[in-house]
Structure formats: C-alpha cells, structure tokens
PDBQT receptor file of N, H, CA, C and O in Angstrom, charges set to zero:
ATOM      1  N   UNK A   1     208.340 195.205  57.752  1.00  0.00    +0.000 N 
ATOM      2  CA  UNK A   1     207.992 194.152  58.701  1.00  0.00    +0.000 C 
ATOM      3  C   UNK A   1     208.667 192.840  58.319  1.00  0.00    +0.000 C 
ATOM      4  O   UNK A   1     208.718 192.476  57.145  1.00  0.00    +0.000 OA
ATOM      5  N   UNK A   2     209.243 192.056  59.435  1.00  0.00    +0.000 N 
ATOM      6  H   UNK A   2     209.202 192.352  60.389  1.00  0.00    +0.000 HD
ATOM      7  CA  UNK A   2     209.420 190.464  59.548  1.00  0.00    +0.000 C 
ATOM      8  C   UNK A   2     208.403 189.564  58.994  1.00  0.00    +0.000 C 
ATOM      9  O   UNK A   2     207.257 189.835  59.352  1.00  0.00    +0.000 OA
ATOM     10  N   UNK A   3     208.557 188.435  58.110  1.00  0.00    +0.000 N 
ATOM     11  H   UNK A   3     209.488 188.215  57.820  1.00  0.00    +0.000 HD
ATOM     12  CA  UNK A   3     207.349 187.713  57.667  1.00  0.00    +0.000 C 
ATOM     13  C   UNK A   3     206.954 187.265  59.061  1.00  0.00    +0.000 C 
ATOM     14  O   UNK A   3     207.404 186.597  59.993  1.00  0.00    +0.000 OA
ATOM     15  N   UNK A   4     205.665 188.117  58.662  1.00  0.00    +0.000 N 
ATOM     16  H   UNK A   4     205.300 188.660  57.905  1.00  0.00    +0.000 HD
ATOM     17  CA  UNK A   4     204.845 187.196  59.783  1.00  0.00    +0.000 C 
ATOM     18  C   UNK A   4     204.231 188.212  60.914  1.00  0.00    +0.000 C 
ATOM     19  O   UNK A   4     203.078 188.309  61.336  1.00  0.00    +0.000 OA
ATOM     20  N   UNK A   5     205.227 188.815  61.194  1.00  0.00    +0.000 N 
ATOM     21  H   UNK A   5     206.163 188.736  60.851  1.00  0.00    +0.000 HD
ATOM     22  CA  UNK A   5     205.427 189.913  61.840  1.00  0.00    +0.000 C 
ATOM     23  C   UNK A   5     204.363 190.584  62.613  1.00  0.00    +0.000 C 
ATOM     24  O   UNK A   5     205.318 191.357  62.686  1.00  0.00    +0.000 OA
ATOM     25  N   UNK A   6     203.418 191.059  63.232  1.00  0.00    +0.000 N 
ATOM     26  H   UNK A   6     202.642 190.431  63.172  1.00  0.00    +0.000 HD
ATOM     27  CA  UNK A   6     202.444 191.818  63.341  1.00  0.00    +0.000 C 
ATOM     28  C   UNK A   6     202.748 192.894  63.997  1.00  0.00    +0.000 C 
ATOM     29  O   UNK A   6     203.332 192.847  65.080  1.00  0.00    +0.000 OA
ATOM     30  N   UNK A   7     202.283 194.315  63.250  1.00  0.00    +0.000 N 
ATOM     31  H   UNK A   7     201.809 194.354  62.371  1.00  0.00    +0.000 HD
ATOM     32  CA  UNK A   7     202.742 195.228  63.875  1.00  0.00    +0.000 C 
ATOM     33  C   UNK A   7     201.148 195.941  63.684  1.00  0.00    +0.000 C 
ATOM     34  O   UNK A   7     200.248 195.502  62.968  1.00  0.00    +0.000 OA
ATOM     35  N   UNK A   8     201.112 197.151  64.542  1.00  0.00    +0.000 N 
ATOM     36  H   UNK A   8     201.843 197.508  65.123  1.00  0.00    +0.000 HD
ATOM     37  CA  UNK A   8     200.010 198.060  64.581  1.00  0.00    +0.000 C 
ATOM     38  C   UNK A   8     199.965 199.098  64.502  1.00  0.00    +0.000 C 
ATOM     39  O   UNK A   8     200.597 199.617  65.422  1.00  0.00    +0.000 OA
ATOM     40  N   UNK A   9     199.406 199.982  63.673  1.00  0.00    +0.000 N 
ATOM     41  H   UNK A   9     198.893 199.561  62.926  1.00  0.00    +0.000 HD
ATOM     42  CA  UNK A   9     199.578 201.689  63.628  1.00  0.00    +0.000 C 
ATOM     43  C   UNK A   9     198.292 202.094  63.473  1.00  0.00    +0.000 C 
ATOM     44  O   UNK A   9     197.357 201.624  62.825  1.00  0.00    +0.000 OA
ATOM     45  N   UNK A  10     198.418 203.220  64.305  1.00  0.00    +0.000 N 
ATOM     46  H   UNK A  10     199.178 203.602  64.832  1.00  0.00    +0.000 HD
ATOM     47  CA  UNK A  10     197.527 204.415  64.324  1.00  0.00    +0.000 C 
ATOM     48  C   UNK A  10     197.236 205.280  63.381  1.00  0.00    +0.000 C 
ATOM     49  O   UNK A  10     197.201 206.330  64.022  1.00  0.00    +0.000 OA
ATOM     50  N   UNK A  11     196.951 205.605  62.044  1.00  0.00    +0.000 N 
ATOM     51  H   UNK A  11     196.980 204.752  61.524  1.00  0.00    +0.000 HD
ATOM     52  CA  UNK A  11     196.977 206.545  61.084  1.00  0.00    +0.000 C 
ATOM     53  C   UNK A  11     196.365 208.405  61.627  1.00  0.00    +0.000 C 
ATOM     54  O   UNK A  11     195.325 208.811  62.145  1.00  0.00    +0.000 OA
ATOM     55  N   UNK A  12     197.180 208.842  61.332  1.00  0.00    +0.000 N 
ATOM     56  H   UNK A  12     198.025 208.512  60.911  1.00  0.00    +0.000 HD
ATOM     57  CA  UNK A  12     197.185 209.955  61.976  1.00  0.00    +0.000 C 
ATOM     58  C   UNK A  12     196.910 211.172  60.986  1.00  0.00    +0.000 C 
ATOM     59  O   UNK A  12     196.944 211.097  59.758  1.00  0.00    +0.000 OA
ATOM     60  N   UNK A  13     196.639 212.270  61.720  1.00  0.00    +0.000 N 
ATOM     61  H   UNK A  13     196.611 212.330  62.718  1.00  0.00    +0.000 HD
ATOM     62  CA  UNK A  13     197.521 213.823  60.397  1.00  0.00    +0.000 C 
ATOM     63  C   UNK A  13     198.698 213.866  60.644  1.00  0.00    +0.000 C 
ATOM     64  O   UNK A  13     199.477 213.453  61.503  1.00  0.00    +0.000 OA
ATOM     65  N   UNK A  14     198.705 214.421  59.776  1.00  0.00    +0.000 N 
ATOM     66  H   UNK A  14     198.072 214.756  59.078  1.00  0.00    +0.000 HD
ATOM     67  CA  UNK A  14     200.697 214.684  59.245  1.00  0.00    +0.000 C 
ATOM     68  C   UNK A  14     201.136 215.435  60.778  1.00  0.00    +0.000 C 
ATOM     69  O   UNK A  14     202.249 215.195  61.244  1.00  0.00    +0.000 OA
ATOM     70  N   UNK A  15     200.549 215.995  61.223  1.00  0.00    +0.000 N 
ATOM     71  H   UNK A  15     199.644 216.190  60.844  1.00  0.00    +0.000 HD
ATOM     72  CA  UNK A  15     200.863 217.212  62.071  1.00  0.00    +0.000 C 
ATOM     73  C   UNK A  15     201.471 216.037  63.862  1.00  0.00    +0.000 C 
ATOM     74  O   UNK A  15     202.349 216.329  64.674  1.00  0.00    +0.000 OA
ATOM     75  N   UNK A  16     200.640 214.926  63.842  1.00  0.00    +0.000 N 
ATOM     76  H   UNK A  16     199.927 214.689  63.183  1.00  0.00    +0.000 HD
ATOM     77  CA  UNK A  16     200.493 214.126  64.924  1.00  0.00    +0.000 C 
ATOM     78  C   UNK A  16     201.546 212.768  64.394  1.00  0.00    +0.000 C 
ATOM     79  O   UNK A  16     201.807 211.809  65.120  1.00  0.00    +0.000 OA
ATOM     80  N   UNK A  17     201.946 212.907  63.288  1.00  0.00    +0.000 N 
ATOM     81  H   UNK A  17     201.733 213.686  62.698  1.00  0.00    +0.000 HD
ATOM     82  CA  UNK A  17     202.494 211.091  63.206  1.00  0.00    +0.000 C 
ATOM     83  C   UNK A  17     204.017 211.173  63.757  1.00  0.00    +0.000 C 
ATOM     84  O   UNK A  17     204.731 212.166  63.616  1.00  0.00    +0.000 OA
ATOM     85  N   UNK A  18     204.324 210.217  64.275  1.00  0.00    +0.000 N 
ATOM     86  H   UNK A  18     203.744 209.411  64.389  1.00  0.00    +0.000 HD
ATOM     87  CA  UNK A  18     205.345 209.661  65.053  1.00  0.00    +0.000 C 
ATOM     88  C   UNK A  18     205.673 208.118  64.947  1.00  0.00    +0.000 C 
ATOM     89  O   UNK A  18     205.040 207.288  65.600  1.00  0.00    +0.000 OA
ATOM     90  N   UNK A  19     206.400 207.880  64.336  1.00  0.00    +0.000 N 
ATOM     91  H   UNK A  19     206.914 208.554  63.805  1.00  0.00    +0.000 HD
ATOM     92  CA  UNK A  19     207.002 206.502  64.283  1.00  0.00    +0.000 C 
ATOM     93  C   UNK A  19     207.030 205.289  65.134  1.00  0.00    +0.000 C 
ATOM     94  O   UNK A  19     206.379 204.251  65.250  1.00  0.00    +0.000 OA
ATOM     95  N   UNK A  20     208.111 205.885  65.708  1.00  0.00    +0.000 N 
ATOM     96  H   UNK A  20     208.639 206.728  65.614  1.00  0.00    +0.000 HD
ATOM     97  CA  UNK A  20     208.245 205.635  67.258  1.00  0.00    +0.000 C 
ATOM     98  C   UNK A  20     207.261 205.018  68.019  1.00  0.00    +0.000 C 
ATOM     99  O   UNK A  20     207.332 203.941  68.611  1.00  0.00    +0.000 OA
ATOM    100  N   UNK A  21     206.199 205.916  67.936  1.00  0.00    +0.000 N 
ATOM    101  H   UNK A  21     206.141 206.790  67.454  1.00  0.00    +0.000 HD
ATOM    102  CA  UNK A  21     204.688 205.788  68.273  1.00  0.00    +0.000 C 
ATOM    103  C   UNK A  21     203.845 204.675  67.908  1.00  0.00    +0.000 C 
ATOM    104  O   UNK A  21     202.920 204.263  68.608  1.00  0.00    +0.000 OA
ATOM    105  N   UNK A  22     204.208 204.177  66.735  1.00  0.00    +0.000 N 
ATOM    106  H   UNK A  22     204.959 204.512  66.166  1.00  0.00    +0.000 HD
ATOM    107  CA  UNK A  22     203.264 203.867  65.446  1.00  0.00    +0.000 C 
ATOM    108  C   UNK A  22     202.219 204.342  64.829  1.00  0.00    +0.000 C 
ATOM    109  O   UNK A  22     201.206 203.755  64.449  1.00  0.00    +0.000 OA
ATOM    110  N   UNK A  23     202.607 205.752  64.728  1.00  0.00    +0.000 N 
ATOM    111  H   UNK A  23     203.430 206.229  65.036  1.00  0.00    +0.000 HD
ATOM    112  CA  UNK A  23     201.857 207.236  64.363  1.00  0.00    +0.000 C 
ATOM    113  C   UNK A  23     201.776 207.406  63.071  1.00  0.00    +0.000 C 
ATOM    114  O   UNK A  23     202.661 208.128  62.612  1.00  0.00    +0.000 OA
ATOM    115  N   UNK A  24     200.826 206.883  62.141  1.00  0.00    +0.000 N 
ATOM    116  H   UNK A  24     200.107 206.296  62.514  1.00  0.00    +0.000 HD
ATOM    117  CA  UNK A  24     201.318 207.332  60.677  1.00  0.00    +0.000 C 
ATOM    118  C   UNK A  24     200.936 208.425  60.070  1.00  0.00    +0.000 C 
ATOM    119  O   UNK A  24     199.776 208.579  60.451  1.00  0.00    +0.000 OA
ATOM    120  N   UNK A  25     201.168 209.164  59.451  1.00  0.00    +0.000 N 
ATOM    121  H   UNK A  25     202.110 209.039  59.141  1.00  0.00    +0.000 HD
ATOM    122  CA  UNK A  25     200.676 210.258  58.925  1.00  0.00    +0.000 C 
ATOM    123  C   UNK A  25     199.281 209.752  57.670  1.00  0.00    +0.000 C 
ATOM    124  O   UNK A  25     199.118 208.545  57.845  1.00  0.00    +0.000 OA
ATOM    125  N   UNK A  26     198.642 210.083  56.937  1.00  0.00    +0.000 N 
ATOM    126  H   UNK A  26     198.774 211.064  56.795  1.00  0.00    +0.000 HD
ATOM    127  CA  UNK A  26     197.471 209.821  56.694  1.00  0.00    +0.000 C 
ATOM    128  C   UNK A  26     198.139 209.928  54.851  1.00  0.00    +0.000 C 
ATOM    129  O   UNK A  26     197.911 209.168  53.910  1.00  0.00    +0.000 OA
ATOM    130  N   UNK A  27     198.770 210.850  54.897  1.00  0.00    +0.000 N 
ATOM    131  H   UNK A  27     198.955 211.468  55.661  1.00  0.00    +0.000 HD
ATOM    132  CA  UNK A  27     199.641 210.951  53.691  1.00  0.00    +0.000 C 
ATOM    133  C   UNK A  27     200.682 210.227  53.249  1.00  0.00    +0.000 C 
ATOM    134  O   UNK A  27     200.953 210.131  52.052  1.00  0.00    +0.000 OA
ATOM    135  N   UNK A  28     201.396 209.618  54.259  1.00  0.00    +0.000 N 
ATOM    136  H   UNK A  28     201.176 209.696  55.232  1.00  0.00    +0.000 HD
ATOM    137  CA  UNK A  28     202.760 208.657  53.899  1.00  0.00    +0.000 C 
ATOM    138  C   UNK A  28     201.869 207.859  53.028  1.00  0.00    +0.000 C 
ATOM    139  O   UNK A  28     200.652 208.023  52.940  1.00  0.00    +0.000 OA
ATOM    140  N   UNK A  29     202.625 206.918  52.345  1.00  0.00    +0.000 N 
ATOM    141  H   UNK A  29     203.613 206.785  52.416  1.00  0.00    +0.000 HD
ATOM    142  CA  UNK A  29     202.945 205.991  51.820  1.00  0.00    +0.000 C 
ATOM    143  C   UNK A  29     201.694 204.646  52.596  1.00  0.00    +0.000 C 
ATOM    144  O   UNK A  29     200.547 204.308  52.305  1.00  0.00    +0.000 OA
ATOM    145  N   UNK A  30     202.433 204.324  53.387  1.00  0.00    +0.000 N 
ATOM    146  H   UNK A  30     203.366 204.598  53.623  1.00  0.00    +0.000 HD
ATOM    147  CA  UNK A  30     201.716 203.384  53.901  1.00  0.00    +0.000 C 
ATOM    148  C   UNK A  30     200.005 203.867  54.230  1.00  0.00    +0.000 C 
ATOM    149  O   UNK A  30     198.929 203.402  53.855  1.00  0.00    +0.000 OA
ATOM    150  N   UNK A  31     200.326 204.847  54.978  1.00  0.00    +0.000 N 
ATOM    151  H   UNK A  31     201.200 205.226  55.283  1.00  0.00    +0.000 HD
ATOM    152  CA  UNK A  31     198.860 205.301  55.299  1.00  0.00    +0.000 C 
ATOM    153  C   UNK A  31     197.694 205.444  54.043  1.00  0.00    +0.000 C 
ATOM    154  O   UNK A  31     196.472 205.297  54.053  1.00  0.00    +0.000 OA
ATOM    155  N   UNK A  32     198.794 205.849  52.819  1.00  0.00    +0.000 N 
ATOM    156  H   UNK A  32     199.786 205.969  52.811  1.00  0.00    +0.000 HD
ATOM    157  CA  UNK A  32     197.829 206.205  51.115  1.00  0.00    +0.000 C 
ATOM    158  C   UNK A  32     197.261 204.353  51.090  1.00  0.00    +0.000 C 
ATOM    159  O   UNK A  32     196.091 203.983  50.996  1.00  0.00    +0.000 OA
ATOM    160  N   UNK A  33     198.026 203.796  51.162  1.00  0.00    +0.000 N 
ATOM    161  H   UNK A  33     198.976 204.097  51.238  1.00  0.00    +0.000 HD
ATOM    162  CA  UNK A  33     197.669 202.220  50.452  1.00  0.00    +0.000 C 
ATOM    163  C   UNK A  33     196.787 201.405  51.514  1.00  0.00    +0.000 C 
ATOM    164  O   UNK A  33     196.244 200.345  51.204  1.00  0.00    +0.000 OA
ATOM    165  N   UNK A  34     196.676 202.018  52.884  1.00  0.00    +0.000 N 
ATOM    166  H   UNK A  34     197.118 202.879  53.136  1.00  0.00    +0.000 HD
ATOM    167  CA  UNK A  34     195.645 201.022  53.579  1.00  0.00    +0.000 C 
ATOM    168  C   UNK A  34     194.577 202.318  53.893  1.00  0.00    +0.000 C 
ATOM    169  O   UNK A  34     194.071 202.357  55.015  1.00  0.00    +0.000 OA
ATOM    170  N   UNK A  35     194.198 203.496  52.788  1.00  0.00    +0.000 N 
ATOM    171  H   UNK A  35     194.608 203.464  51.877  1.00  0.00    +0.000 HD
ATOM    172  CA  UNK A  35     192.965 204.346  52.949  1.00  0.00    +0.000 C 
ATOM    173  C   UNK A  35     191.813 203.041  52.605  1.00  0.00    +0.000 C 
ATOM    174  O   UNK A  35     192.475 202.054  52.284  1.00  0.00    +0.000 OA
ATOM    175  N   UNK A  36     190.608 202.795  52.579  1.00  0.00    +0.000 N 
ATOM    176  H   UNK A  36     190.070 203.597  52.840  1.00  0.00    +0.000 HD
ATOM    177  CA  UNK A  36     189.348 202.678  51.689  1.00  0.00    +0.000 C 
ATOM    178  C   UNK A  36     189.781 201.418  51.714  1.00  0.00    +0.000 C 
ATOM    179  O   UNK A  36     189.384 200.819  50.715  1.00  0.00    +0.000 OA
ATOM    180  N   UNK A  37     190.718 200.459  52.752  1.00  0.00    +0.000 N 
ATOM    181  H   UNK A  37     191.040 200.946  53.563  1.00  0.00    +0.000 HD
ATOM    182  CA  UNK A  37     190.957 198.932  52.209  1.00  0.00    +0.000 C 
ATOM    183  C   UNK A  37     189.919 198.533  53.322  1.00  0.00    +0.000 C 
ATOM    184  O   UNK A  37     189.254 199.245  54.075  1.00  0.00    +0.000 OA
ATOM    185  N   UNK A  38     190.011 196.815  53.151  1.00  0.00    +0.000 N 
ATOM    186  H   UNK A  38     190.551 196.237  52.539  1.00  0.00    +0.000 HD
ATOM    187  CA  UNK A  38     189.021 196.266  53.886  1.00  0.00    +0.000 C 
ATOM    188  C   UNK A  38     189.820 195.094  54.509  1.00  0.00    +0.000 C 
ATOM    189  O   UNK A  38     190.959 194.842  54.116  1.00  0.00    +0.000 OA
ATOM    190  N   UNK A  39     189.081 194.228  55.694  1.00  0.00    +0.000 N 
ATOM    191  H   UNK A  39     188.156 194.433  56.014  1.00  0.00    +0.000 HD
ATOM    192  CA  UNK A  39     190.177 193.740  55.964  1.00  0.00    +0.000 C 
ATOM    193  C   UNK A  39     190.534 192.014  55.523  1.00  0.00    +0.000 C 
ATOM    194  O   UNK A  39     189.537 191.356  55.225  1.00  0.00    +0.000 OA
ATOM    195  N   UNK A  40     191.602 191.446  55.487  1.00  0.00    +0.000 N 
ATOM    196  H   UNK A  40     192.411 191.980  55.730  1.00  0.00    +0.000 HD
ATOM    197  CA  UNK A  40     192.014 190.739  54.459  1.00  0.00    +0.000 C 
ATOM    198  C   UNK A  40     192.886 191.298  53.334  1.00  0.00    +0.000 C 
ATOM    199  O   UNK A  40     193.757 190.653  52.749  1.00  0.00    +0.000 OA
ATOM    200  N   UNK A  41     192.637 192.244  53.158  1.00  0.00    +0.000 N 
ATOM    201  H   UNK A  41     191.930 192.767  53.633  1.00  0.00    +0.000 HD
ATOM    202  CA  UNK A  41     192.930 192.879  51.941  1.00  0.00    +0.000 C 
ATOM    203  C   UNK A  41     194.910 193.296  52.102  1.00  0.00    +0.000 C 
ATOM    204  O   UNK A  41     195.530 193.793  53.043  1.00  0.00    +0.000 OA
ATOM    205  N   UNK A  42     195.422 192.773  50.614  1.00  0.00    +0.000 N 
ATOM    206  H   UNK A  42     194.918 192.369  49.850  1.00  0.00    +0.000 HD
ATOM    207  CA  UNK A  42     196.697 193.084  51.046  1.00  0.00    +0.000 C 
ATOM    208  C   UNK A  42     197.038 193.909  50.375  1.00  0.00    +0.000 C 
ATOM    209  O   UNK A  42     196.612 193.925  49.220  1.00  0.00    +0.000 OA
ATOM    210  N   UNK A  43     197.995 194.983  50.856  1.00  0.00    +0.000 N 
ATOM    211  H   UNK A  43     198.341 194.970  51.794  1.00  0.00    +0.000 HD
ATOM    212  CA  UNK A  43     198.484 196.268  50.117  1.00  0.00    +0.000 C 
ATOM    213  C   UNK A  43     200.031 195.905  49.729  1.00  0.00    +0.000 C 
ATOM    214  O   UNK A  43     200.620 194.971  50.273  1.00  0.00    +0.000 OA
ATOM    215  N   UNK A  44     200.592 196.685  48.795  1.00  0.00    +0.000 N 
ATOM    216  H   UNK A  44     200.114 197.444  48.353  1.00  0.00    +0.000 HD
ATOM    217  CA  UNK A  44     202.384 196.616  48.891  1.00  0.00    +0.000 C 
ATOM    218  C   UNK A  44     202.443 198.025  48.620  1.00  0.00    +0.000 C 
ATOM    219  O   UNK A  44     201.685 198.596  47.837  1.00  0.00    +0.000 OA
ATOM    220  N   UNK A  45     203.625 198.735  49.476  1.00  0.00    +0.000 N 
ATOM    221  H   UNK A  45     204.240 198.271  50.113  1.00  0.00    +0.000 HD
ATOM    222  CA  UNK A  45     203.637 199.955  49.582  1.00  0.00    +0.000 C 
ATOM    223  C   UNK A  45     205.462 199.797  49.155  1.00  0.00    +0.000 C 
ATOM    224  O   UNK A  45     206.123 198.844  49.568  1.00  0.00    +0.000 OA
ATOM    225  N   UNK A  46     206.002 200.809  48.358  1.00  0.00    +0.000 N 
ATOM    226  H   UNK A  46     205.464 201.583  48.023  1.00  0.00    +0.000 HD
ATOM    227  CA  UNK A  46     207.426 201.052  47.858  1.00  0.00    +0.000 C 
ATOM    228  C   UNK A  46     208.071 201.527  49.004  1.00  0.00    +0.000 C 
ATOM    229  O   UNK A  46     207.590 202.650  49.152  1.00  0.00    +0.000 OA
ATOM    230  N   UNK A  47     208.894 201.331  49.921  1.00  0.00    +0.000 N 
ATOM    231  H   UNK A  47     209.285 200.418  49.801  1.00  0.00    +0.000 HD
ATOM    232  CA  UNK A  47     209.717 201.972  50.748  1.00  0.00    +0.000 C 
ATOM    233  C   UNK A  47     211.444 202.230  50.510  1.00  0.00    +0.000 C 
ATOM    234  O   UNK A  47     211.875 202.092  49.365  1.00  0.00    +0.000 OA
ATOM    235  N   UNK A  48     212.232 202.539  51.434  1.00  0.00    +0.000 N 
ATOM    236  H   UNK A  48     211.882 202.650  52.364  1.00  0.00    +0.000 HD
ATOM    237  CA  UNK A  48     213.500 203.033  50.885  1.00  0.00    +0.000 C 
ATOM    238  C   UNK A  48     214.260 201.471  50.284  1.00  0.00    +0.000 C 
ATOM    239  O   UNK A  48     214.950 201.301  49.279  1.00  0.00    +0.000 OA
ATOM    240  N   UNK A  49     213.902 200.667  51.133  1.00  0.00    +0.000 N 
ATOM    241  H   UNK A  49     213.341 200.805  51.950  1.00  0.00    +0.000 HD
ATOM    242  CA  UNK A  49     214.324 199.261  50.834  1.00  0.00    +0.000 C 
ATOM    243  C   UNK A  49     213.865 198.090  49.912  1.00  0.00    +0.000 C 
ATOM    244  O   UNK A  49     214.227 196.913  49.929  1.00  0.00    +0.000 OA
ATOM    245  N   UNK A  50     213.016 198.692  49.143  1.00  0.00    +0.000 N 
ATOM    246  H   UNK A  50     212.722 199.647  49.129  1.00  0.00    +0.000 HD
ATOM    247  CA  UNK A  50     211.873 197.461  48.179  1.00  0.00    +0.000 C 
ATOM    248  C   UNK A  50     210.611 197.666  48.688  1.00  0.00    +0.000 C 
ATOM    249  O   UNK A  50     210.272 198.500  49.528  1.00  0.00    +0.000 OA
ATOM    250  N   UNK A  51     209.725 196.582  47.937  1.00  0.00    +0.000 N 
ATOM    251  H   UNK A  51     210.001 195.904  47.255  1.00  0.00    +0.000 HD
ATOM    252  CA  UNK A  51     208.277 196.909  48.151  1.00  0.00    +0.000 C 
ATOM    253  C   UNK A  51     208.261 195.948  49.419  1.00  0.00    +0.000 C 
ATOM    254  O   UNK A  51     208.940 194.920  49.420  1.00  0.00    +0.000 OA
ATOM    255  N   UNK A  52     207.265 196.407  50.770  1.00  0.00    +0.000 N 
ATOM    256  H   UNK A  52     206.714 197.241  50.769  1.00  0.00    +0.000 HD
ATOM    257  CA  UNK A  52     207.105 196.153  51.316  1.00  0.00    +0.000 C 
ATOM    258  C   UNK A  52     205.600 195.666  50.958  1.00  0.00    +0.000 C 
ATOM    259  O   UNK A  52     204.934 196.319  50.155  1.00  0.00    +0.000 OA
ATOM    260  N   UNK A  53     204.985 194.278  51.693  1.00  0.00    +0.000 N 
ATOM    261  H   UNK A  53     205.526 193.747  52.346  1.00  0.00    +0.000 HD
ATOM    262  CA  UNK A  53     203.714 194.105  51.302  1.00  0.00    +0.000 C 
ATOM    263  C   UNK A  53     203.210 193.446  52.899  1.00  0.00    +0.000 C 
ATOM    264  O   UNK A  53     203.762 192.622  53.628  1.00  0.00    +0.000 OA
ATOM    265  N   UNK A  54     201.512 194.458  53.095  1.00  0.00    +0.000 N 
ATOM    266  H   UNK A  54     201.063 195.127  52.503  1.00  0.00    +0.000 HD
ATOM    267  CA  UNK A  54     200.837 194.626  54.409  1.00  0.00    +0.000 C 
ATOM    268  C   UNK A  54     199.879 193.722  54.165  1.00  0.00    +0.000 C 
ATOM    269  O   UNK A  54     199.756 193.405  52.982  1.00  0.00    +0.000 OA
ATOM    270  N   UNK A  55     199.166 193.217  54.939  1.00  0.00    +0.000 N 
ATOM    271  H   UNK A  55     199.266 193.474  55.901  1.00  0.00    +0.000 HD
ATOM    272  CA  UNK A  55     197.716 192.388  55.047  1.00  0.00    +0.000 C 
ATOM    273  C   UNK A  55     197.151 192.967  56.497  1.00  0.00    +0.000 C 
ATOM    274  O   UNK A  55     197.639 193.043  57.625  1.00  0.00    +0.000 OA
ATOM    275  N   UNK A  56     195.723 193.383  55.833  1.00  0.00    +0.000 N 
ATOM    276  H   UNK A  56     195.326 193.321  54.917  1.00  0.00    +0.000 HD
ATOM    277  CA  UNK A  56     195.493 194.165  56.929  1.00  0.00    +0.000 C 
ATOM    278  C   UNK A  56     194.267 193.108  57.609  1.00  0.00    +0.000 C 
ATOM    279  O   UNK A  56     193.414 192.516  56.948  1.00  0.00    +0.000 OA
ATOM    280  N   UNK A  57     194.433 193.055  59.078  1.00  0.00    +0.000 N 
ATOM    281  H   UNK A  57     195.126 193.536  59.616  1.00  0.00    +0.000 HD
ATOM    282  CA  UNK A  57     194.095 192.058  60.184  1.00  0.00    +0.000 C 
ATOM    283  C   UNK A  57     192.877 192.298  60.791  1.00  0.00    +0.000 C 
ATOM    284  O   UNK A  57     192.021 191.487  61.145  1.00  0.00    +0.000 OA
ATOM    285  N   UNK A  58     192.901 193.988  60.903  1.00  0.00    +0.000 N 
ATOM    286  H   UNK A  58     193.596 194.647  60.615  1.00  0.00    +0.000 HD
ATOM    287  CA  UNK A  58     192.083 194.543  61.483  1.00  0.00    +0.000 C 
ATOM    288  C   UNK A  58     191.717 195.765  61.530  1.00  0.00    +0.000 C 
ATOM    289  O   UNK A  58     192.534 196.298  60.778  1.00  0.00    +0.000 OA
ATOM    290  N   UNK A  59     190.822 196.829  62.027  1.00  0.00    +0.000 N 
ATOM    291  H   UNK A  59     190.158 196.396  62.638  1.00  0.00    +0.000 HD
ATOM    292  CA  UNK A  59     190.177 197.961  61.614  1.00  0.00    +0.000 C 
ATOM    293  C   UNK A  59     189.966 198.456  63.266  1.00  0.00    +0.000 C 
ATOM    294  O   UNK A  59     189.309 197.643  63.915  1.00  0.00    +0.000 OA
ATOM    295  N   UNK A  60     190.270 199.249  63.764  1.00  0.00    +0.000 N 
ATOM    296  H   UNK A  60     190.804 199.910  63.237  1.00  0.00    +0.000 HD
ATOM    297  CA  UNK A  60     189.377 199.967  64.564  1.00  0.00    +0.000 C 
ATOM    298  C   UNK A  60     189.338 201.599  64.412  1.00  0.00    +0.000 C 
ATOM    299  O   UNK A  60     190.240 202.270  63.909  1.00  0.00    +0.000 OA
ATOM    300  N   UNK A  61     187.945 202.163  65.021  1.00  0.00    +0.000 N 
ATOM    301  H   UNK A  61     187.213 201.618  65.429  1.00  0.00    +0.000 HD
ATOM    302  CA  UNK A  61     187.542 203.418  64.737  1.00  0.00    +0.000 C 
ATOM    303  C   UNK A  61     187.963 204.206  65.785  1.00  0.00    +0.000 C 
ATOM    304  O   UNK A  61     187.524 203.598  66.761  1.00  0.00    +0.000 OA
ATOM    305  N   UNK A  62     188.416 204.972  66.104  1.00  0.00    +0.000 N 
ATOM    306  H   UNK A  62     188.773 205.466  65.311  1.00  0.00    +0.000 HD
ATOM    307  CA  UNK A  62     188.449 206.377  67.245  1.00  0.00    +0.000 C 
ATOM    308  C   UNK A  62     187.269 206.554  67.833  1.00  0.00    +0.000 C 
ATOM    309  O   UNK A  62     187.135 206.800  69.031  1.00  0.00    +0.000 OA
ATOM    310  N   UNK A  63     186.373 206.439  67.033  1.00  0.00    +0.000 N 
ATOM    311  H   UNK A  63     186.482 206.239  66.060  1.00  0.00    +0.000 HD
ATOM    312  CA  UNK A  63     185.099 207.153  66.938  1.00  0.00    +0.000 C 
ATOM    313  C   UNK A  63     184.087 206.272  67.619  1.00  0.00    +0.000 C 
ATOM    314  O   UNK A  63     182.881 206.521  67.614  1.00  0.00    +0.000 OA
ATOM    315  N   UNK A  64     184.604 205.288  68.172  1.00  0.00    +0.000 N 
ATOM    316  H   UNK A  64     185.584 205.086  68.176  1.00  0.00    +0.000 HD
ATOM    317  CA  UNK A  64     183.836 204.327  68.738  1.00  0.00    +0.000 C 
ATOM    318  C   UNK A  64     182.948 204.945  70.333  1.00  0.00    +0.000 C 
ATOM    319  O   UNK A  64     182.212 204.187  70.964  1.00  0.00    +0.000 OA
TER     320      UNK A  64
C-alpha cells in the first residue's frame, strides 16, 4: 500500500482468495498477521518487496 492509502480485504479460505478481488486467503501472509488483531492495532507483514506495515481501521463480521 501507498502511505496513507486505504485499501480493504476480505480474508478468505485458500480455496476462495482472489486478489483482484481483495480476496485473501486466511493463510497468506497478510491474512496470518491481521488473525486475533484488534483495531488500531498495526501489523508489518514481509512481502516480495520489504516489510510492508498495515493499521487496521476496521473489523466487520460475515456473520452479521
């Protein structure tokens, strides 16, 4: 992400994630470091390019 940036993803199963989408798999990378977070809370996840670092904004449930 762009500083500043806000982007949004869906955390998904592996079987359903799509990029494109903003589909994450539950296993990637990103999806491991914003499991069990809360919000405020900032993660940095290693990607192909350096550590990328998230602040998470917000939470919603499926299940609502």
């Amino acid at each position: 992400p762009q500083n500043g940036e806000r982007l949004t993803y869906q955390i998904v199963g592996e079987d359903e994630a799509d990029l494109r989408e903003h589909k994450i798999s539950v296993a990637s990378p990103l999806g491991k470091a914003v499991m069990d977070r809360n919000v405020g809370e900032e993660v940095e996840v290693m990607a192909p390019g350096g550590v990328q670092k998230y602040r998470i904004t917000g939470v919603e449930s499926a299940n609502n």
